[in-house]
C-alpha atoms as one frame of an Amber mdcrd trajectory, in Angstrom:
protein
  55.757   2.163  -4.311  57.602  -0.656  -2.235  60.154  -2.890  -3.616  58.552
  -5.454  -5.655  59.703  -8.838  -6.452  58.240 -11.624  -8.521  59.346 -15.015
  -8.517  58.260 -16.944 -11.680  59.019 -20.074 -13.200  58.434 -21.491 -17.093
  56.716 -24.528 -15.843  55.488 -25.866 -12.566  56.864 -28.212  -9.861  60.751
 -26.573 -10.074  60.202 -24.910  -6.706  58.792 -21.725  -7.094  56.477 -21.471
  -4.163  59.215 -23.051  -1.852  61.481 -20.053  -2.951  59.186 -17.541  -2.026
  58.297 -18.810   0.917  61.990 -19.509   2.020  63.348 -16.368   0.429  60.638
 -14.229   1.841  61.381 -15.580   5.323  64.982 -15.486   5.709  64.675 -11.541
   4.774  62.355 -11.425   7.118  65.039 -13.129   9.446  67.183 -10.592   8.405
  65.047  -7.221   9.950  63.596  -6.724   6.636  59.446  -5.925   6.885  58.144
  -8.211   4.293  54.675  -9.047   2.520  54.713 -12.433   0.513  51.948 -12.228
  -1.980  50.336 -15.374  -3.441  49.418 -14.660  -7.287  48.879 -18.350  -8.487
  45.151 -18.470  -8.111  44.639 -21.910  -9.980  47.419 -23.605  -7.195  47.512
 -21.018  -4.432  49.580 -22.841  -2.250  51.835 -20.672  -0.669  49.676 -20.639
   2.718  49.673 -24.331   2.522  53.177 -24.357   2.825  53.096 -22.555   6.073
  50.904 -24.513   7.490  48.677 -21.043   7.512  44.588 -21.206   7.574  43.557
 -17.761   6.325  39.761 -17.060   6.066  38.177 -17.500   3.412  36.977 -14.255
   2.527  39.900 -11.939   2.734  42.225 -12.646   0.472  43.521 -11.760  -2.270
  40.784 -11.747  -4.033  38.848  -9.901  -2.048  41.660  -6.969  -1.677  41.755
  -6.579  -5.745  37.527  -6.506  -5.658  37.760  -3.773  -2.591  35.478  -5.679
  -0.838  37.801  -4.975   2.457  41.268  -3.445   2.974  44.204  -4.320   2.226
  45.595  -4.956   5.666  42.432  -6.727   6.300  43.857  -9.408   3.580  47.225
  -9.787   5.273  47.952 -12.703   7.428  50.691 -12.962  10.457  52.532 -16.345
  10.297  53.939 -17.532  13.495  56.892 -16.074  12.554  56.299 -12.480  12.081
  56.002 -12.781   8.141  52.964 -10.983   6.881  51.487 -13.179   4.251  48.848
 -12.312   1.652  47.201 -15.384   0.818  44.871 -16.398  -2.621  42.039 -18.470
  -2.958  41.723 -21.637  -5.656  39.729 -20.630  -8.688  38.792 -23.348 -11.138
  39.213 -20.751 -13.420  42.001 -18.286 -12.957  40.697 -14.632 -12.928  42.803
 -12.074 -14.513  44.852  -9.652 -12.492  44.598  -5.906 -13.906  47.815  -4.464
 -13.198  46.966  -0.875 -12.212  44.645  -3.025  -9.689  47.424  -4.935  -8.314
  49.886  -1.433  -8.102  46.977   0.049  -5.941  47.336  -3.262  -3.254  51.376
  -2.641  -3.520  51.187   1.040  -2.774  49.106   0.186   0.552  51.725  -2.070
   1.770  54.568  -1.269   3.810  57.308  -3.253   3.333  59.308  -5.497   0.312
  56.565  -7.228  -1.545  57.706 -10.793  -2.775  55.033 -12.573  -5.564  54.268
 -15.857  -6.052  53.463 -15.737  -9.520  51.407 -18.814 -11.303  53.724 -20.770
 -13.835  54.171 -20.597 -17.310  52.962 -17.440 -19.389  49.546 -16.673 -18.677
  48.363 -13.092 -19.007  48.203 -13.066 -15.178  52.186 -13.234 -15.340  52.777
 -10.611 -18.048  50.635  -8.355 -15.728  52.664  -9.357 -12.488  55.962  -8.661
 -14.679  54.775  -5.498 -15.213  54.309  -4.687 -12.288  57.162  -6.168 -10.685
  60.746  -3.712 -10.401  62.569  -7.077 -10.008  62.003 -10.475 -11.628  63.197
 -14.025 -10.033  62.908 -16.830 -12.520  63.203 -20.376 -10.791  64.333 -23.442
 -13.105  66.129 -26.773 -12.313  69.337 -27.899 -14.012  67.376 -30.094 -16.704
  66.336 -29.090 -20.520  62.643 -28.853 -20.081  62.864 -26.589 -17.190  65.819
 -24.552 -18.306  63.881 -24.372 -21.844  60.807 -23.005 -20.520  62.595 -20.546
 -18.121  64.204 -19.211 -21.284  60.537 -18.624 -22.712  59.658 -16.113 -19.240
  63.338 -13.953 -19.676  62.053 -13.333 -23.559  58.827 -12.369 -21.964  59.981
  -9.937 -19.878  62.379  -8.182 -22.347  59.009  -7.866 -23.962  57.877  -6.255
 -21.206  60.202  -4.512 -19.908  62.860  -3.554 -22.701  65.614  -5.279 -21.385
  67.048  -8.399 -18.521  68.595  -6.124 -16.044  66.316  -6.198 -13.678  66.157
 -10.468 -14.102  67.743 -12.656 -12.161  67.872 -16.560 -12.022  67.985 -19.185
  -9.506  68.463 -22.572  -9.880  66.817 -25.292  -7.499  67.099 -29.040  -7.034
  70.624 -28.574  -7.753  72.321 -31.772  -7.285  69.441 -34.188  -7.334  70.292
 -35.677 -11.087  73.337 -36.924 -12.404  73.440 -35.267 -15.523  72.282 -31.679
 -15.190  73.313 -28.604 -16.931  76.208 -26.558 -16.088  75.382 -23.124 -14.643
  77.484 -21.467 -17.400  75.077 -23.514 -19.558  71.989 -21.935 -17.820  73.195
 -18.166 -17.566  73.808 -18.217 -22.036  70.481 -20.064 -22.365  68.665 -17.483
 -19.981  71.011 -14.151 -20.831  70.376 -13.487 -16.971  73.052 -14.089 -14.048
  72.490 -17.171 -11.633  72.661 -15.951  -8.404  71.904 -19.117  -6.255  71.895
 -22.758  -7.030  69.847 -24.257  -4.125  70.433 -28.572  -3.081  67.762 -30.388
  -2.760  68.658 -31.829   0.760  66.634 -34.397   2.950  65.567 -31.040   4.849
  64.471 -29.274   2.631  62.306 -32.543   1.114  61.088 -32.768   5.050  59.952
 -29.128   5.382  57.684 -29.217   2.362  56.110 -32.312   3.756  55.967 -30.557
   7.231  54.611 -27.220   6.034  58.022 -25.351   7.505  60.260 -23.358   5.596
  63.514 -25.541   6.209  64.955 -21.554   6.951  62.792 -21.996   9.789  63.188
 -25.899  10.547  66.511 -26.552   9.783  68.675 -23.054   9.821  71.583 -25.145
   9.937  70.936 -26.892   6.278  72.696 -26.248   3.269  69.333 -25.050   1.629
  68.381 -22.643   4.314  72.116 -21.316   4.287  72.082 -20.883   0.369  68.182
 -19.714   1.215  69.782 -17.239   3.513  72.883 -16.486   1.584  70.909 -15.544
  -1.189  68.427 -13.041   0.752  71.818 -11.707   2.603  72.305 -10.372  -1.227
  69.126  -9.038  -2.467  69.027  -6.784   1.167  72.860  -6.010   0.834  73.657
  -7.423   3.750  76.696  -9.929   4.717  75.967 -13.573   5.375  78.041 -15.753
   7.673  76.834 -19.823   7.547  76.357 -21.008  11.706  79.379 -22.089  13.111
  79.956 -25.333  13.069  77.175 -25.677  10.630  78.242 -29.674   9.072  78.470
 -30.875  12.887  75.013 -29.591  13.436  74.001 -31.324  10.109  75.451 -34.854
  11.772  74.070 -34.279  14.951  70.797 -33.423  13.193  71.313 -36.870  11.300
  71.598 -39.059  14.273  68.199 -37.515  15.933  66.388 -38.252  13.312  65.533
 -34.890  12.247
């Protein structure tokens, strides 16, 4: 079955979909064939954030029903990135996991999940699934308290937090946030990436662009891109001349 990778979160609005969509890119960047998955039926908005239009009736959804293929359900982005996109559901439906292991063993390539927030059954399943787990908190208590309520899950679920790993996002946006030491003895899981919460990345949300994409040159696209450097086992090397390009960047306006 291909690589699998979930990115979760304890609580929504800490940049979850924004990691996958980033993360999921830059490998792609990077020669790596990659499928990003949108599980969060209730707030399926991982399309949205590539400015992507899929139709409406091949989807996710419709994959896990069998009501068409799974490559029918995949969407190209503009860049090359194969994207499986989800529908909204006023009420979230529940994702059987040998259901969701039959889509992943038709796809060819690293599978990267959007999960929903929080601890619905929905992510339990998609843990379960899932041979490696992302968990996605800020450097504040609520966040880093709820993130610490998804690692406990999936030692439930899994036996053990080898397989977890934990990035932190927003970094640098509050005055008083918690150490990453802090984070990693809370969590019991390595941080692998703390990600700033730059003017470019704020603009490519509002402009439906990964900032990998927009503005390669950022520090969040080249800790974006550091970080997927590391989960293909490849070497990273920031653009040359990458703070100049920042300042020039600055006085266009961009």
């Amino acid at each position: 079955m291909p690589r699998t990778i979930a990115v979760v979160s304890g609580k929504g609005g800490v940049g979850k979909t924004t990691t996958t969509a980033n993360l999921a890119m830059a490998m792609q960047q990077m020669g790596e064939k990659v499928v990003a998955v949108d599980c969060d039926q209730a707030a399926s908005n991982l399309a949205l954030q590539l400015d992507m239009h899929p139709e409406p009736d091949k989807n996710l959804q419709s994959a896990l029903e069998g009501k068409n293929q799974v490559n029918e359900s995949i969407r190209l982005h503009r860049t090359g990135l194969m994207v499986m996109p989800s529908t909204h559901a006023i009420r979230e439906r529940v994702i059987r996991p040998e259901r969701l292991r039959s889509i992943i063993r038709n796809i060819n390539g690293t599978v990267i999940i959007d999960s929903p927030p929080g601890l619905t059954k929905n992510v339990y399943n998609i843990i379960n699934v899932a041979d490696e787990i992302i968990v996605v908190t800020n450097p504040e208590i609520p966040a880093v308290t709820d993130a610490v309520k998804v690692t406990k899950a999936v030692e439930e679920v899994k036996g053990d937090r080898k397989d977890v790993k934990c990035i932190v996002t927003k970094a640098d946006e509050i005055n008083h946030e918690i150490k990453e030491s802090e984070i990693h003895m809370a969590l019991e899981v390595p941080v692998v990436s703390k990600v700033p919460y730059d003017k470019h990345l704020k603009k490519s949300i509002f402009d439906r662009n990964p900032v990998v994409d927009q503005v390669p040159h950022s520090k969040s696209a080249i800790e974006y891109k550091r970080l997927a450097a590391q989960m293909v086992g490849k070497e990273y090397q920031p653009p040359r001349m990458a703070g100049l390009k920042r300042i020039l960047t600055r006085f266009r306006g961009g």
